[in-house]
C-alpha positions as CSV (number, residue, x, y, z in Angstrom):
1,X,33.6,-22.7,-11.2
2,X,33.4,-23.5,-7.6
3,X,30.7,-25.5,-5.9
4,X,30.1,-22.4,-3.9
5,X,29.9,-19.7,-7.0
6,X,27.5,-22.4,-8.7
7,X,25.2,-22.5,-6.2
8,X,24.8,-18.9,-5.0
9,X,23.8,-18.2,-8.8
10,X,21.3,-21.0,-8.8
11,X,19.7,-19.1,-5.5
12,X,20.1,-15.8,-7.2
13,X,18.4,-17.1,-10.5
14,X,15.7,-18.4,-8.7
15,X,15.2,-15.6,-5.8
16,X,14.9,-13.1,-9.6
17,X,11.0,-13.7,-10.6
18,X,10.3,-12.7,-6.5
19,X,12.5,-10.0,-6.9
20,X,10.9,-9.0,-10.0
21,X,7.2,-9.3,-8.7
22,X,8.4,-7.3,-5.7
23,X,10.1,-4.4,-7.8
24,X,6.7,-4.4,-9.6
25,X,4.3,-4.1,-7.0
26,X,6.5,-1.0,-5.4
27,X,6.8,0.9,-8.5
28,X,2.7,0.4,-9.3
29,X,2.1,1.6,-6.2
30,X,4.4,4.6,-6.4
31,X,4.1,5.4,-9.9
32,X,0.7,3.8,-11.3
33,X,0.9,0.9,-14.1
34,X,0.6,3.2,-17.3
35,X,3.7,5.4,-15.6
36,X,5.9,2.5,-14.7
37,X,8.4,1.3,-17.3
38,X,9.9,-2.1,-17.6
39,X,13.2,-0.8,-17.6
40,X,12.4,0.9,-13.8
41,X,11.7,-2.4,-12.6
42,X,14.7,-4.3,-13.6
43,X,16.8,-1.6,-11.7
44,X,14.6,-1.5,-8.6
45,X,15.2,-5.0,-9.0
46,X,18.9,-5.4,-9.8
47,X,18.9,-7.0,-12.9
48,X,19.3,-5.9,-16.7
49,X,16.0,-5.7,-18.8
50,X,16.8,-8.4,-20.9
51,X,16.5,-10.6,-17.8
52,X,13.2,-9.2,-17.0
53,X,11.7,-10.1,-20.5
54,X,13.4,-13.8,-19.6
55,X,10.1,-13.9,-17.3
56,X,8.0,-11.5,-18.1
57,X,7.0,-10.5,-21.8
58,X,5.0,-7.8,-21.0
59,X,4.1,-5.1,-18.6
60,X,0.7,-6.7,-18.0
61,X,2.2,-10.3,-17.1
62,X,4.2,-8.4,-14.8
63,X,1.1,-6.8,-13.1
64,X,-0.8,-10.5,-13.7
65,X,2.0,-12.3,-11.6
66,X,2.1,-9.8,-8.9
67,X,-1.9,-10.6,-8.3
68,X,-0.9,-14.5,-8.6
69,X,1.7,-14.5,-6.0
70,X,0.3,-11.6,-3.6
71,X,-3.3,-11.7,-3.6
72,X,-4.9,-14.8,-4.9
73,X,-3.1,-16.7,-1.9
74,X,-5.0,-14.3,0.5
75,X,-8.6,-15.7,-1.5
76,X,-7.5,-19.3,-1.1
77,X,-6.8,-18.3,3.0
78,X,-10.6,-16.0,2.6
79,X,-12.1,-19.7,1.6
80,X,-10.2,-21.5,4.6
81,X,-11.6,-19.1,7.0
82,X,-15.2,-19.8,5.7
83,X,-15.0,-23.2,6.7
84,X,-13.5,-22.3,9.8
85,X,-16.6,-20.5,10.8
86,X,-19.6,-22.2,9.3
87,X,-21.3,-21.9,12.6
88,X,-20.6,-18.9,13.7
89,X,-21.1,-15.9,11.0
90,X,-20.0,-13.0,13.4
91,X,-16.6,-14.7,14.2
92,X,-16.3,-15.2,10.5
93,X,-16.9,-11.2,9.6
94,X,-14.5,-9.8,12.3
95,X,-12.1,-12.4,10.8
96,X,-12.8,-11.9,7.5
97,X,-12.4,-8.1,8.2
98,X,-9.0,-8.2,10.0
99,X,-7.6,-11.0,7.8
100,X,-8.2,-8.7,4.6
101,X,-6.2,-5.9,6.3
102,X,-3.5,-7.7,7.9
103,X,-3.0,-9.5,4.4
104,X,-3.9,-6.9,2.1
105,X,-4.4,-3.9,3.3
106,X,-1.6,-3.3,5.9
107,X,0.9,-4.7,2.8
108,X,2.2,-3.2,-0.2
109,X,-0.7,-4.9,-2.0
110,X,-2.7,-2.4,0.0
111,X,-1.7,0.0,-3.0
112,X,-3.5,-2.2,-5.8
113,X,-7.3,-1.1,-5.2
114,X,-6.2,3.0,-5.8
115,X,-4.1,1.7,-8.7
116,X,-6.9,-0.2,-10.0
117,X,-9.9,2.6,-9.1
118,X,-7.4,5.1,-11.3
119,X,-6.1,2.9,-14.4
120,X,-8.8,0.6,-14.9
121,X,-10.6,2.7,-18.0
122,X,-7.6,2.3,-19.7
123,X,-6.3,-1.0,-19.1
124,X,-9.4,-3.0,-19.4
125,X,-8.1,-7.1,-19.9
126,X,-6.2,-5.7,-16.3
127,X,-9.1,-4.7,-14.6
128,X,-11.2,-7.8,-15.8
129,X,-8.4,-10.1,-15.1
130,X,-8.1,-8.1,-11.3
131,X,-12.2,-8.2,-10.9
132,X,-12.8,-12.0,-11.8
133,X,-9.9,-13.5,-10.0
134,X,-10.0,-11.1,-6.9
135,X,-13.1,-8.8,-6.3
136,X,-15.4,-11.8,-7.3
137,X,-14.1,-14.4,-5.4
138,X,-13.6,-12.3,-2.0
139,X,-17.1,-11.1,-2.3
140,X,-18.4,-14.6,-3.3
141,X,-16.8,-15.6,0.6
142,X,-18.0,-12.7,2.4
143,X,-21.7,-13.3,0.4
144,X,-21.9,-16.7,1.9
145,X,-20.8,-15.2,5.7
146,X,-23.8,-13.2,5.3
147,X,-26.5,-15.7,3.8
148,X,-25.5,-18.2,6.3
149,X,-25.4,-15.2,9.0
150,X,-29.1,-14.8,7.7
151,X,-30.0,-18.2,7.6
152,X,-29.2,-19.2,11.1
153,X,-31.3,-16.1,12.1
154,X,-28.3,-14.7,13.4
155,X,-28.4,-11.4,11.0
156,X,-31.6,-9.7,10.2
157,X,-32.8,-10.9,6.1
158,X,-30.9,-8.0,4.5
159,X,-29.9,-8.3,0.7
160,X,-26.4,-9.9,0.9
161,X,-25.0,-9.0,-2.5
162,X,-25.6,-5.5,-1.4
163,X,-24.0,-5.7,2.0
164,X,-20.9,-7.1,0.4
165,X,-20.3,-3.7,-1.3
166,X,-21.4,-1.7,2.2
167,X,-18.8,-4.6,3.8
168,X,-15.8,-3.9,1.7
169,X,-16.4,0.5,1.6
170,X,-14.7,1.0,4.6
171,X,-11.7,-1.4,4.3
172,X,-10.9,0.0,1.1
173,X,-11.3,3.6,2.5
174,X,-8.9,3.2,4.8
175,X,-6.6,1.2,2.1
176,X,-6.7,4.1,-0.3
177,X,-6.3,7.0,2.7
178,X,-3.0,4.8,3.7
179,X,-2.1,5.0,0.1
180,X,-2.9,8.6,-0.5
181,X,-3.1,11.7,2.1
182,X,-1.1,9.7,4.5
183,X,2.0,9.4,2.4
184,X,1.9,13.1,1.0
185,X,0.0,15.2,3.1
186,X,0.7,17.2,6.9
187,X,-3.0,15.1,8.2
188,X,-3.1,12.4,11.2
189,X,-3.2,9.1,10.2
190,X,-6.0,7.0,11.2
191,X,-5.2,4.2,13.8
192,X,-6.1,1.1,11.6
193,X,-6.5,-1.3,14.8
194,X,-8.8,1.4,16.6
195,X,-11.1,2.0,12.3
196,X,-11.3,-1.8,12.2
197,X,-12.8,-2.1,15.7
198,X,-15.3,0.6,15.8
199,X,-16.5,-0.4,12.3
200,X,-17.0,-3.8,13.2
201,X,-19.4,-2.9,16.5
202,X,-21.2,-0.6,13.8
203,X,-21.3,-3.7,11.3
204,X,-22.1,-6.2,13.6
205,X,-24.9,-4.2,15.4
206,X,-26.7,-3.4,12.1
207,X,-26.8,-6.9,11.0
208,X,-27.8,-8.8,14.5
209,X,-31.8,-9.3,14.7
210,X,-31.5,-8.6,18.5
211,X,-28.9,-5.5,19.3
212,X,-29.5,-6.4,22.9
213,X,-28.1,-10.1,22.9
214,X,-25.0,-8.9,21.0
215,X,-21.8,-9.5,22.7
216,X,-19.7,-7.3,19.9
């Protein structure tokens, strides 16, 4: 075996859990996790089942990894972004905002909080696996933007564990709409740039003690 022939199988043995992972996430999208069969992902991904199980033993360590490699990155980059912005909580919601779409919510992994809202009844270790590693943490971040938005007297004294769910409605609305009507229905699709900006003036505005010294 040549040099050559050795080495583009070591890159395709290692490119397969990627390609795997990848495969994956498209066909949960498309198909939802209780529809999508093992044997559909090794050919969206080019190799034979058997290879698949070489990585994967199940269906849910499939749908595990594909959290681990897309998503839980974007929570380590939420908790950079905190610190980035300790002193100014306004900067750090519009970031926190357009960083969750451009990372989530404008990707494939935009399709996960549908798939999740549908399927999580009945695959509960999923959904508890998907809720402590990403819906807790991302709130936890976007808690502490708004306590230390309210202790700098920059926000008015609202209850932060209840703003985090007001927060995140309107991202994920616009998630699940790109993941629904858009894709199989004749309706206009909402410009994301032009949702994110007018929600953030609404946002901000509610939260500032003095509307008339905001900038937003």
């Amino acid at each position: 075996m040549s040099e050559h022939t050795a080495t583009v199988r070591k890159r395709r043995k290692e490119a397969r859990p990627q390609e795997l992972v990848a495969a994956a996430l498209d066909l949960f999208v498309e198909k939802g996790f209780a529809a999508t069969r093992l044997d559909e992902v090794a050919a969206r991904a080019g190799v034979s089942k058997g290879t698949l199980y070489l990585y994967y033993d199940s269906k849910e360590a499939l749908f595990l990894a594909v959290i681990r490699e897309g998503i839980l990155p974007v929570v380590e980059e939420g908790r950079r972004l905190l610190e980035s912005h300790l002193d100014d909580p306004v900067g750090g919601l519009r970031a926190y905002i357009h960083g969750w779409w451009s990372m989530i919510g404008d990707t494939p992994y935009g399709g996960i909080p549908k798939l999740m809202m549908s399927e999580a009844q009945n695959f509960p270790d999923v959904a508890d696996y998907y809720l402590k590693e990403v819906i807790q943490p991302g709130r936890a971040i976007l808690l502490e933007i708004v306590e230390r938005g309210i202790q700098q007297g920059v926000f008015r004294p609202v209850d932060p564990k209840l703003i985090t769910h007001i927060v995140m409605a309107p991202m994920l609305h616009l998630a699940l709409w790109r993941n629904s009507f858009a894709v199989c229905c004749q309706v206009p699709d909402m410009n994301a740039d032009d949702y994110l900006n007018e929600y953030i003036q609404l946002l901000v505005h509610g939260l500032l003690v003095e509307v008339k010294e905001s900038s937003a």
